[in-house]
Structure formats: structure tokens, C-alpha cells
C-alpha positions in Angstrom: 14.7 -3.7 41.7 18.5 -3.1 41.8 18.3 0.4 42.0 16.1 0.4 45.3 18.3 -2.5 46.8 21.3 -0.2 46.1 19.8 2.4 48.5 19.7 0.5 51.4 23.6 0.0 52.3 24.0 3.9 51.2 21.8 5.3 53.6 23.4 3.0 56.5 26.8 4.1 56.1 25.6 7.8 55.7 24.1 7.5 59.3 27.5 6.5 60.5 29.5 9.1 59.0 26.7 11.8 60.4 27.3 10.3 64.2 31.0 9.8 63.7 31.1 13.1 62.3 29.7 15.0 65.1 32.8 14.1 67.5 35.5 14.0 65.1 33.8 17.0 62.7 37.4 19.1 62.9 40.0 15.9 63.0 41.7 14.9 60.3 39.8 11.7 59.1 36.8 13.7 58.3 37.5 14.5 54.7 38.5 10.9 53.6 35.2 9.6 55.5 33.1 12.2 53.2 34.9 11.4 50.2 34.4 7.2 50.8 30.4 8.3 50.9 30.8 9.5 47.1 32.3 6.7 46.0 29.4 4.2 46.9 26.8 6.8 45.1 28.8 6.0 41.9 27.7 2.3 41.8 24.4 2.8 42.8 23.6 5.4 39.8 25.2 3.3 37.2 23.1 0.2 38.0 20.1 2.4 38.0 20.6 3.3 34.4 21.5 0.3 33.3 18.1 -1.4 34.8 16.2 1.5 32.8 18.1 0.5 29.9 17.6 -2.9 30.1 13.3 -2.4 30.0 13.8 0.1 27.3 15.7 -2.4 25.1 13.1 -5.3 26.0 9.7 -3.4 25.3 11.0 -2.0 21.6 12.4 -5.4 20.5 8.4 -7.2 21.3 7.1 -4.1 19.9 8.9 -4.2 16.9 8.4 -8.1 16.7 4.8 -7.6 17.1 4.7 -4.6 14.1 6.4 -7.0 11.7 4.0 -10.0 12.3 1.4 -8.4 12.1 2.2 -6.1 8.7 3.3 -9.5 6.9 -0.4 -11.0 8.1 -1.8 -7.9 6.5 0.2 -8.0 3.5 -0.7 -12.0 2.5 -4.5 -11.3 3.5 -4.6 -8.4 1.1 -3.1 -10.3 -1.7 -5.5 -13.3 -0.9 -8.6 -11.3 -0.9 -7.0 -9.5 -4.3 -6.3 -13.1 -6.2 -9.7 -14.1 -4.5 -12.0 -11.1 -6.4 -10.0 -11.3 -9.6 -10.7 -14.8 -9.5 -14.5 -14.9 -8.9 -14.5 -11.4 -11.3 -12.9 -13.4 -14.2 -15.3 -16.4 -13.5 -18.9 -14.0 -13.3 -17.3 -12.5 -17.0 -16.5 -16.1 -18.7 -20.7 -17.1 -17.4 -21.8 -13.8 -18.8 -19.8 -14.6 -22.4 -21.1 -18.2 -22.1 -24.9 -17.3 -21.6 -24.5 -14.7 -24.3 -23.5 -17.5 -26.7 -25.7 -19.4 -25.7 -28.8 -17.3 -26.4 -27.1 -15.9 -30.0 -26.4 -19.4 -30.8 -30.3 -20.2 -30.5 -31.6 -17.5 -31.3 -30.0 -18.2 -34.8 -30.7 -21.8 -35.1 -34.4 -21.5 -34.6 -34.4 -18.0 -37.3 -32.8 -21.0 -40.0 -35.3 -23.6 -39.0 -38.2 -21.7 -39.3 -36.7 -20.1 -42.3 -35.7 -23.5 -43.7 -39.5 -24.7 -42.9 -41.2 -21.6 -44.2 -39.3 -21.8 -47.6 -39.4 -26.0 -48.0 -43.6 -25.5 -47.4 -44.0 -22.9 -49.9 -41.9 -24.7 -52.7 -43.6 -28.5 -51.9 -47.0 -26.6 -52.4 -46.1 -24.1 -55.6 -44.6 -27.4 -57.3 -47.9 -29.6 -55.9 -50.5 -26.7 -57.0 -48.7 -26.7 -60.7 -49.1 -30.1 -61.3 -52.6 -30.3 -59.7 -53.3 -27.6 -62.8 -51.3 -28.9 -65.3 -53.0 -33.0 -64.7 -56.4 -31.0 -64.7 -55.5 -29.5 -68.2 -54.2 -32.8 -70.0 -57.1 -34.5 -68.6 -59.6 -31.5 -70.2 -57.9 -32.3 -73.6 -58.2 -35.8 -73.6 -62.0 -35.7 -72.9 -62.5 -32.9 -75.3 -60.4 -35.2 -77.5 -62.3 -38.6 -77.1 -65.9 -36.7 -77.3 -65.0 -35.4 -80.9 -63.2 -38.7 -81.9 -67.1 -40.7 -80.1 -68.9 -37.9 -82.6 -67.3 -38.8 -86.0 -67.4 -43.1 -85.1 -70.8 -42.7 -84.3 -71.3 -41.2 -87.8 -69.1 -43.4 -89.4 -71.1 -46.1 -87.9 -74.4 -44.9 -89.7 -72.7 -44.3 -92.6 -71.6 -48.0 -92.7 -75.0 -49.3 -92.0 -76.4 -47.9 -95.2 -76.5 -51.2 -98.0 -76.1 -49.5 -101.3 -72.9 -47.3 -100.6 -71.2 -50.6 -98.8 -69.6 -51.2 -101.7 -67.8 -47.8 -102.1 -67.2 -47.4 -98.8 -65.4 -50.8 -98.9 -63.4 -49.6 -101.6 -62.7 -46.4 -99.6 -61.8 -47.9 -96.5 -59.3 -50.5 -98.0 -57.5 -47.3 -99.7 -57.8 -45.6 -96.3 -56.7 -48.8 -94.7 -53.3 -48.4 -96.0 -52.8 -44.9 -95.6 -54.0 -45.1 -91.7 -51.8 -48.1 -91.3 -48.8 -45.9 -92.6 -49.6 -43.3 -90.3 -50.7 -45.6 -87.1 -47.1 -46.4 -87.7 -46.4 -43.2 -87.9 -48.0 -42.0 -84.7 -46.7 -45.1 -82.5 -43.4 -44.1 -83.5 -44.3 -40.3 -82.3 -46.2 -41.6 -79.2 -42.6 -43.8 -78.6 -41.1 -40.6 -78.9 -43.7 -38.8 -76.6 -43.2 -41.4 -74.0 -39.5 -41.3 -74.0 -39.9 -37.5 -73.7 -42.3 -37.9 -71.3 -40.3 -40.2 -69.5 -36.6 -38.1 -69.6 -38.9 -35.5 -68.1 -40.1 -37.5 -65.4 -36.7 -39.6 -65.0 -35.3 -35.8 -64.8 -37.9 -34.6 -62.0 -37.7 -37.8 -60.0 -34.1 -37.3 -60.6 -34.0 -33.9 -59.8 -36.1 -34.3 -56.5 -33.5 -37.3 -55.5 -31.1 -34.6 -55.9 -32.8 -31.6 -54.4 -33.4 -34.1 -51.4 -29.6 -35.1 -50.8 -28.5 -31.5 -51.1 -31.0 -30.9 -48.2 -29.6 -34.1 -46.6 -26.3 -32.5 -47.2 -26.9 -29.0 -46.0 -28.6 -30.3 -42.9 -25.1 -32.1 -42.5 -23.2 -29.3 -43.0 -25.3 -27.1 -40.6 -25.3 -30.2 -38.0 -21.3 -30.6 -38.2 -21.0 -26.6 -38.2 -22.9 -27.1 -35.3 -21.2 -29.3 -33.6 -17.4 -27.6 -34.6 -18.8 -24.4 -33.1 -20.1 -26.2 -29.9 -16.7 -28.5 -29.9 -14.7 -24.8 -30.2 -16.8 -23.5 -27.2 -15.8 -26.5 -25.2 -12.3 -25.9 -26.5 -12.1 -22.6 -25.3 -13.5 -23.4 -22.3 -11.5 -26.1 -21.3 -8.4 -23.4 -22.7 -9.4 -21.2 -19.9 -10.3 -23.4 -17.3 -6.8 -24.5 -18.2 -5.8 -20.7 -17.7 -7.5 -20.5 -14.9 -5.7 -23.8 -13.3 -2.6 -22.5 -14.4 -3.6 -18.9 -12.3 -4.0 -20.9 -9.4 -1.0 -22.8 -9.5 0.6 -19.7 -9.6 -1.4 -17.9 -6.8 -0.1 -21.3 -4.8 3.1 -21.0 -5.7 3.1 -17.6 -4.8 1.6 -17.8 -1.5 3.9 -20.6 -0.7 7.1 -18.0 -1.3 5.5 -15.4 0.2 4.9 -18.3 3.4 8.7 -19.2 3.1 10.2 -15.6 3.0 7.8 -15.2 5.8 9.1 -17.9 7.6 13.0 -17.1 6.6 12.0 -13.6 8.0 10.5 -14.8 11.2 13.7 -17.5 11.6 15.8 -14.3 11.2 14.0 -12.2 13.4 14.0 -15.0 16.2 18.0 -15.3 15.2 18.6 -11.7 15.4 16.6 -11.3 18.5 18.5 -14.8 19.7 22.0 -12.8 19.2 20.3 -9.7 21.0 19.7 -12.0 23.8 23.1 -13.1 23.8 24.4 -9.6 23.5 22.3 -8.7 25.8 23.2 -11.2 28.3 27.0 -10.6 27.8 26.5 -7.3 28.1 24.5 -8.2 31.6 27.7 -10.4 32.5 30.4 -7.7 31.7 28.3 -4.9 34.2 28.3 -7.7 37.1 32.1 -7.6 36.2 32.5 -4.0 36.1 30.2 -3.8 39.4 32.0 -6.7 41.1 35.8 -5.2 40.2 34.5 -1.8 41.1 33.3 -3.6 44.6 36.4 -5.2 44.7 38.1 -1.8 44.3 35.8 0.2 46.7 36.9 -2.6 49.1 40.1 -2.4 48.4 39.8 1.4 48.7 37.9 0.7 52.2 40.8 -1.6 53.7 43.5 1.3 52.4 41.4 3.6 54.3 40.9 2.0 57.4 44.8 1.4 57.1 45.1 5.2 56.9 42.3 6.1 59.3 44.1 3.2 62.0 47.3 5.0 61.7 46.0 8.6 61.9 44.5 7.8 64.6 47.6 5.7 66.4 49.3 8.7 65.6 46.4 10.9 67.4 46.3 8.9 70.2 50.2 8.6 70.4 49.9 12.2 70.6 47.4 12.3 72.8 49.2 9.8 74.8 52.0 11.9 74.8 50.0 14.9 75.6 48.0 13.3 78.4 50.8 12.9 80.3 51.5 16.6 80.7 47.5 17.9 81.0 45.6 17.0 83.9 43.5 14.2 84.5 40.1 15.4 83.3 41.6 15.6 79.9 42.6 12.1 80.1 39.8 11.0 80.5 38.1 12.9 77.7 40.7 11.3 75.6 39.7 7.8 76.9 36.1 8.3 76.3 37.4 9.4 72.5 39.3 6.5 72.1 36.3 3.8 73.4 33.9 5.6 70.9 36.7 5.6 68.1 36.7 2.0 68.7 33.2 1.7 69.1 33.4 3.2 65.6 35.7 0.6 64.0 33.3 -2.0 65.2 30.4 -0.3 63.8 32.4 -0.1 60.5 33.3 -3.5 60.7 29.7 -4.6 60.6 28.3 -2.4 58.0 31.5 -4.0 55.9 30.0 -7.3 56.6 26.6 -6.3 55.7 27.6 -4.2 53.3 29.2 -7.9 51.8 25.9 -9.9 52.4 23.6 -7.1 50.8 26.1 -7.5 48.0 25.8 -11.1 47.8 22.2 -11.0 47.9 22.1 -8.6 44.9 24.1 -11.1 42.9 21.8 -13.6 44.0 19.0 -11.7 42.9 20.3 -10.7 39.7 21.4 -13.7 38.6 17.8 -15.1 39.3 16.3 -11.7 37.5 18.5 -12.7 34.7 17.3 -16.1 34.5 13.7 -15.2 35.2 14.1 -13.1 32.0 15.6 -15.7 30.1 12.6 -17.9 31.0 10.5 -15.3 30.1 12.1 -14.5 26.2 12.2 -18.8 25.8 8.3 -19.0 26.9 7.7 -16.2 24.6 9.6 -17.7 21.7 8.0 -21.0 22.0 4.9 -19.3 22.6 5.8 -17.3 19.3 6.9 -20.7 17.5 3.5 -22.1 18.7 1.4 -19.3 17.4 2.8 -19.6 14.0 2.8 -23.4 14.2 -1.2 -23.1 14.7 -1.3 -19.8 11.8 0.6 -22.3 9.2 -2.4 -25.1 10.3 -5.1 -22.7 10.2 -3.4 -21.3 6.6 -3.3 -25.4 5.1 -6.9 -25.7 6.8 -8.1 -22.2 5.0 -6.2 -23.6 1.5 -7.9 -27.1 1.8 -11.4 -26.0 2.3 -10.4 -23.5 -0.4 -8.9 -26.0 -3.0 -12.3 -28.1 -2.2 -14.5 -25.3 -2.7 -13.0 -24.9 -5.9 -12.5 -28.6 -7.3 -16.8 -28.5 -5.9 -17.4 -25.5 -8.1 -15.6 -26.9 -11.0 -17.2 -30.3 -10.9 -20.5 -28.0 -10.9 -19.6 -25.9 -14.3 -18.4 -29.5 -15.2 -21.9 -30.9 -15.1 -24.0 -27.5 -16.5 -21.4 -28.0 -19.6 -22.3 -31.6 -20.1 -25.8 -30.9 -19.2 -25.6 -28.2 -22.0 -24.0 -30.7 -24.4 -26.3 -33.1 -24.2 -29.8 -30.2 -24.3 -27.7 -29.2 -27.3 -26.9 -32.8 -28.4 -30.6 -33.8 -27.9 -32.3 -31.0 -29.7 -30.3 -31.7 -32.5 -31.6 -35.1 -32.7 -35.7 -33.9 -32.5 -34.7 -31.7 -35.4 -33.3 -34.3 -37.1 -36.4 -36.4 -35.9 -38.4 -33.3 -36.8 -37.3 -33.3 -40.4 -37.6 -37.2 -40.8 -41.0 -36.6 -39.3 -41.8 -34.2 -42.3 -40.6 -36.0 -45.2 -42.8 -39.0 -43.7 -45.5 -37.1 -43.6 -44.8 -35.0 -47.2 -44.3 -38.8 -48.2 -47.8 -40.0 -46.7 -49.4 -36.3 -48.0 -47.9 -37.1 -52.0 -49.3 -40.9 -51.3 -52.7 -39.4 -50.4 -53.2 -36.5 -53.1 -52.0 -39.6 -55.6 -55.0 -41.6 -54.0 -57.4 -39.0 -54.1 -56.4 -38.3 -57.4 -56.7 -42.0 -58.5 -59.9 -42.2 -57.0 -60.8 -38.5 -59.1 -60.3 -40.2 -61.7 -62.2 -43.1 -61.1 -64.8 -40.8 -60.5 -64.4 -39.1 -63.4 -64.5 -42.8 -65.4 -67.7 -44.0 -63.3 -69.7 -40.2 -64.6 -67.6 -40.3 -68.0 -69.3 -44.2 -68.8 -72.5 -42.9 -67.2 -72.8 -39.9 -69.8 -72.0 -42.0 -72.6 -74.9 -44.3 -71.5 -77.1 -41.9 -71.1 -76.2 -40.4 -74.8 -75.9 -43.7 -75.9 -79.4 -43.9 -75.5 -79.8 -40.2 -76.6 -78.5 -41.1 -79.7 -80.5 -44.4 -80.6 -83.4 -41.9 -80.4 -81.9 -40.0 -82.9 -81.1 -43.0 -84.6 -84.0 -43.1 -87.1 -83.3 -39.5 -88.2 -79.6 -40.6 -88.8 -80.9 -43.4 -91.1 -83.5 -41.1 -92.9 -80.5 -38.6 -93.6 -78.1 -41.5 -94.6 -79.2 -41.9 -98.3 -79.2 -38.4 -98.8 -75.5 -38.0 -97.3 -74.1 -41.0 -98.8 -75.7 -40.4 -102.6 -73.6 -37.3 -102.8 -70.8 -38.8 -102.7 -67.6 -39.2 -100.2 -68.3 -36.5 -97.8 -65.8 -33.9 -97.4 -65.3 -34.1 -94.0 -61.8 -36.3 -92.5 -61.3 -39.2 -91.1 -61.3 -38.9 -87.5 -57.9 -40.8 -87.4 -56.5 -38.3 -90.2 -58.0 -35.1 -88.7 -56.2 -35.7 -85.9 -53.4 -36.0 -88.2 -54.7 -33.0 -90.5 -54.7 -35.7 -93.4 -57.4 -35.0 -96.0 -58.6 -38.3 -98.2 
């Protein structure tokens, strides 16, 4: 704009000089008139380069402004999205470890229950099958027993009916008497000893299975606390890393706030720096009006020392021609006259390209000065507009960081809950195995109770068919009765018979 409103005053005064230059070509104003028109290039050229100057300066400051924003938005979303994926890659390997626990942990507890089952089952029915046997046995020898002890009191009943060996076998039985009572003694003192045996045996199996039990109860302790140390050590270590994990993001949020305050310090500094360009700028601005109005001051006083000059070359030409008009003739007076009206015409002409010269100049000033302040305008809308951009970036940033810190408090009250939740399936399956096992001893308890019945009832059985064989060989043997009585005088006139007392056979005791 200054530059093309340079041109106009220029070509004016170069029309002048071409008019006044065709009647005064050879006079001897025409060299200072051509060397006046090179002087008002000079300002015209100088403004020109500084106006290109001037836009140069402007359009690489906003581009460099806009390159630095934008690489420092770059930068901070890079590093986001980089926290951001080693953040959700560290949480998808701590699930992974967890659900891999998880299953090894199970796995491994129901491999010892089953195995604990398995082994409990086969011992309770190894020890219940070996005294099944060894009950059958004892009972086998004391019904073998009492049938060979029924045999020889049934004969020692006949023998007792018989009226003529009464006597002897009184005599017998009171030397008998004695002896048996010796070894009755004898034999409750052994069957004292037998039960007291019998009982430390017992007293050591019940004892023994008291103990057996409270090592289970024990062991099942011990597994249950082990149990519950390992799953109080997972917790542990998870609440250790979600403690990390905090600590990570306190850091990223530190971070990011630094990163937002040296990005703020760097913008503050950029608007400073470009603040004190501006001012440079605009001093620099200020010292070329200066330089342009002391070099128009100059060219005018240059102008006034000229017309000065030109005035008293040409008082001097017209003195001479004065002089010389008075010896030519007339028609070259009044070519001299006609000289002199367009010389003056001239000066006039001069006069008022001056004064337009001086209001074209004063509208230039004008017009800088509100180019100037048009730009100023320009750079303060485009800082506030710069301020304002960044105002609504930080809001948008705290609005991203919020919905983010949400997200994550939402996600963590979720793992929060699946822990608890896991607890407390962990928590409650230990307490149906603990049921489980309570459950099994009651029913071991109630399955001991019943084989005891049916045993009792067994032998009840085995009473009700034991006193109905005896009735039926009671009355086997009254049949034989009469062929006991025929043999009886026969046995009993030969004397003692050889064959022991039932009481002392059983005692290998001969009489």
C-alpha cells in the first residue's frame, strides 16, 4: 500500500519536468531539475522494501508460532497414548497371572480332596472289613466252645443220674470241688487280666481313632489357614500392585502436569518474545517514519534551496535578458516575455505540486499510522484468540483427565468387586468342604451306628437259631436218653472214666 501511494506524487512531478523541459531543455536549470527527480525515487524504493519486509517478518513469526503448538500437542498425545497402552498392557498381564492362579490353585485343591476322600474311604473300610472278620472268628470259637462244653454236661448229667455210683461220684466231685474252685479263681483272675488287656486294647483304638481324628481336624486346619495365607498373599500382592499401579499414575499426573507447565512457560515465552518483536517491530516502524519524515524534511529543504537557486538563475536570466532586450528588436522581447509568463506559470505549477506533494504526504502518515494500528489490532485479536484457544485446550485437557480418572476409579471399583466376589466363592467353598467333611463323619458316625445294629441284631439272630438248635437237640437227646441210661452202668462200673472234666479240659487239668 505505501509503495503504490509513493508512485503517485513521482509521476506528477516527472510530467512537470518533461513540459518544463521542452522550453528550457538547453538553460541552465535543467540539470538541477533532473537531479531533484532522483532524489524523490530514493524514498519511494526504500519504503517499498521495508513494506515487503514487514509481511515477510509477520508470516514466519505465525508460522513458526503455529509449528511449535502444534509439535508440543504432538509430543503430550504421544506420551498419553504411550502411558495409556503400558497401562492397559500391564493390567491384561496382572488378569492373565490372576486367572492362572486361580485355576492352579483349584485345580490343586480338588486333586487333595479327592485324594484325601479316596484314601479316608479305603482305610474306614480295610479297618471295618477286619473287624467284621475278626468278630466273625471269636464268635466261631465261642460256639465251637459252648457245643463241646453242652456235650460233656450232658454226659455228666447221665452220669449223675445213675444211684449206685452216687456215692463215688460225691466223693469225686467234692475232691474236684476244690481243685475247680482253685482254678475258677484262677481263671477269673486270667479273664480280669483278659479284660484289662482287652480293654487297653480297646481304650488304645478308641484312643487311637480320637487321635487319628484330631490330626485330621488338624491337617484340615493347616490346609484351611495355608489356604487362606496364600489367598491373603494374593490379595497382598494385589493390593501391592494396585498400589504400584496408583503410584504410576500419580506419576503420569505429575508428569503431564510439568509437561502442561513447561508448555505453558513456553507459550508465556513465545507470546513474550513475540510481545518484544512487536515492540521491536513497532520501534523499528517508528524510527523509518522518522527517517522518511527527516528525509522529507530534507528533500524540502533541498526543494526551497533549489527554488532559491532556480529564482536567482533565473533573475539573473531575465536581468540579462532584460539587459539584452534592450538592444535586440522587439520580436525578441516579446519571446522573452512569453518565457518569463510560462517560467512563472512554472513556479505556480511547482508551488502546487509542493502543496500536494505535502497533503499526499500527510495522508500517507495518516494511513500508516492507521496500517500500524490496524496491525496491532490484528496481533492483540490473535493473541487473545491464541490465549483463548489454549484457555478451551487446558478445559478440554481437565475434561479428558476427569472422565479419565473416572474411568479408572469405575474400573477399579469393578476388579474391586470380582476380588471380593472371589473371596467370598473362595470363602464359601471352603465352608461346603468343611460342611462336606462334617457331613461325612455324620454319616461314617450313623454307618458305624448301623453296622453295630445290624450286628446286634446278627447276633440276636444268631441267639434266637442258637436256642432253637439246642431245643431241637434237646429233644434229640431225650430220645437218646434211654440208650444213655442202658450204657450208664456199664460206664460207671469201670470206674472214673478217663476223660477231663470239661472245666479242667479247658484248663488241660487231668483228675
Amino acid at each position: 500500500m505505501l509503495f503504490n501511494s509513493e508512485r503517485v506524487p513521482t509521476n506528477l512531478s516527472s510530467n512537470n519536468n518533461d513540459k518544463f523541459s521542452q522550453s528550457y531543455k538547453n538553460k541552465v536549470c535543467s540539470p538541477s531539475i533532473t537531479f531533484g527527480s532522483m532524489k524523490q525515487e530514493m524514498p519511494r524504493t526504500h519504503s517499498a522494501t521495508l513494506s515487503c519486509r514487514k509481511k515477510s517478518n509477520m508470516e514466519s513469526l505465525i508460522s513458526h508460532n503455529s509449528g511449535q503448538v502444534v509439535e508440543m500437542k504432538y509430543i503430550a498425545s504421544r506420551i498419553k497414548e504411550g502411558v495409556n497402552n503400558a497401562l492397559s498392557e500391564a493390567e491384561s498381564n496382572l488378569q492373565k497371572r490372576r486367572e492362572k492362579l486361580r485355576d492352579m490353585l483349584l485345580r490343586e485343591e480338588c486333586f487333595y480332596t479327592e485324594e484325601y476322600k479316596r484314601t479316608f474311604q479305603e482305610s474306614e473300610k480295610a479297618r471295618l472289613d477286619g473287624m467284621q472278620r475278626s468278630l466273625q472268628n471269636i464268635k466261631l470259637k465261642e460256639e465251637a466252645e459252648r457245643r463241646a462244653l453242652a456235650e460233656e454236661k450232658r454226659l455228666q448229667q447221665y452220669k449223675e443220674r445213675c444211684d449206685d455210683l452216687r456215692s463215688k461220684i460225691h466223693s469225686r466231685n467234692r475232691e474236684m470241688l476244690t481243685h475247680i474252685h482253685e482254678l475258677q479263681i484262677k481263671d477269673k483272675l486270667a479273664q480280669e487280666k483278659r479284660d484289662r488287656e482287652r480293654n487297653e486294647v480297646y481304650n488304645k483304638l478308641i484312643v487311637k481313632d480320637a487321635e487319628d481324628k484330631k490330626e485330621y481336624d488338624k491337617r484340615m486346619e493347616s490346609e484351611r489357614q495355608y489356604r487362606l495365607k496364600e489367598i491373603a498373599k494374593i490379595y497382598e500382592q494385589q493390593l501391592e500392585e494396585k498400589r504400584t499401579i496408583e503410584r504410576e499414575q500419580q506419576r503420569m499426573r505429575v508428569e503431564e502436569a510439568r509437561l502442561a507447565e513447561e508448555l505453558r512457560i513456553q507459550i508465556q515465552k513465545e507470546k513474550e518474545e513475540e510481545k518484544e518483536k512487536d515492540m521491536k517491530a513497532r520501534q523499528k516502524r517508528r524510527e523509518e517514519m522518522e527517517e522518511q519524515l527527516r528525509r522529507a524534511r530534507e528533500e524540502q529543504e533541498w526543494r526551497k534551496a533549489e527554488k532559491k537557486e532556480t529564482d536567482r538563475a533565473f533573475c539573473e536570466l531575465i536581468q540579462y535578458e532584460l539587459d539584452k532586450e534592450r538592444t535586440d528588436n522587439v520580436d525578441q522581447k516579446r519571446q522573452m516575455r512569453k518565457e518569463m509568463e510560462l517560467f512563472r506559470a512554472y513556479l505556480e505549477e511547482r508551488k502546487l505540486e509542493q502543496e500536494e506533494s505535502q497533503r499526499k504526504l500527510s495522508q500517507l502518515r495518516q494511513k500508516e499510522n492507521e496500517t500500524l494500528e490496524m496491525e496491532q489490532n490484528r496481533i492483540k485479536m490473535q493473541v487473545a484468540a491464541a490465549k483463548e484457544e489454549l484457555k478451551q485446550e487446558v478445559l478440554r485437557e481437565n475434561a479428558r483427565q476427569l472422565e479419565m480418572k473416572q474411568l479408572r476409579s469405575k474400573e477399579e471399583r469393578e476388579k474391586k468387586a470380582l476380588e471380593d466376589e472371589k473371596l467370598q466363592k473362595q470363602y464359601r467353598r471352603m465352608e461346603e468342604l468343611e460342611k462336606e467333611r462334617k457331613l461325612n463323619e455324620a454319616t461314617k458316625k450313623k454307618m458305624y451306628g448301623k453296622i453295630l445294629k445290624e450286628q446286634e441284631m446278627e447276633k440276636k439272630l444268631a441267639e434266637q437259631r442258637l436256642r432253637q438248635n439246642e431245643d431241637n437237640q434237646l429233644k434229640k437227646e431225650l430220645m437218646r436218653e434211654e440208650q444213655y441210661l442202658k450204657s450208664a452202668e456199664k460206664l460207671f462200673l469201670d470206674g472214673m472214666s478217663s476223660k477231663k472234666h470239661p472245666f479242667l479240659k479247658k484248663f488241660e487239668f487231668g483228675p
